[in-house]
N, C-alpha and C positions, 0 to 999 in steps of 0.2 A: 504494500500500500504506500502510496504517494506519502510527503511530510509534507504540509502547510504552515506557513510564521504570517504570523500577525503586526504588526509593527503598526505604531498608534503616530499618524503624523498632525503636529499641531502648527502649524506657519509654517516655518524653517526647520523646528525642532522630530524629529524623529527618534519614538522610542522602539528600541530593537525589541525582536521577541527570539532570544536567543536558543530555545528551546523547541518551539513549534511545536503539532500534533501533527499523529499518521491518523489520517482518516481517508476514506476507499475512493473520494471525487472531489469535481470544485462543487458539486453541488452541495455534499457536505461541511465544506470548506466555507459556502455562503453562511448557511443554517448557522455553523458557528462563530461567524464574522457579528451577524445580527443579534446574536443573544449574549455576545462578549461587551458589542455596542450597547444594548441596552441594559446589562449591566450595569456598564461605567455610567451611564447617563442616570442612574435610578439612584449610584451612589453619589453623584455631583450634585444632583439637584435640577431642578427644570431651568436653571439661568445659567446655568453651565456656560462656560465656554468652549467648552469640549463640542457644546452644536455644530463648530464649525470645522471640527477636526475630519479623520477621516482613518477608515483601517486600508492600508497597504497588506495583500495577502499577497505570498510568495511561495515559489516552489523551491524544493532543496539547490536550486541550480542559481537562486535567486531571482527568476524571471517574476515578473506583476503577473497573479494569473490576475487579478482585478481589487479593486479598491472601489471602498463603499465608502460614500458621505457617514456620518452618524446621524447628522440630520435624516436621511434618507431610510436607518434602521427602524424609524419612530413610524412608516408609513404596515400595514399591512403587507403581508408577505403577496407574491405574484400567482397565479395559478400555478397546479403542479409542472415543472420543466422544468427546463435549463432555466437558470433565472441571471446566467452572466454571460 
């Protein structure tokens, strides 16, 4: 199974996610981008400035497989698919 990292970028600043998760797709990889986001969002608070942050997801090769607003985790998920 693939590894995925998270990396939490806020302006210029970018926080590494040195560890990643093996999880079987990028779909899975979304599911957990969005519930990492709303996580941090639920511990910040709704005036967060994190609104305007974003997750940078990556493969062990460090390629973007995609990056999500945080803003954008707060909306309802997409119908079942590919959702990147």
């Amino acid at each position: 199974m693939p590894r995925y990292y998270f990396a939490t970028r806020v302006g210029d600043d970018r926080i590494a996610d040195p560890d990643g998760q093996t999880l079987p797709d990028p779909d899975a990889a979304w599911e957990v981008a969005r519930r990492l986001i709303r996580d941090l969002l639920r511990e910040s608070g709704p005036q967060s400035r994190l609104l305007a942050a974003s997750l940078e997801v990556t493969d062990a090769e460090g390629e973007i497989v995609f990056e999500m607003p945080f803003a954008e985790a707060l909306h309802e998920p997409d119908p079942p698919g590919t959702r990147h």
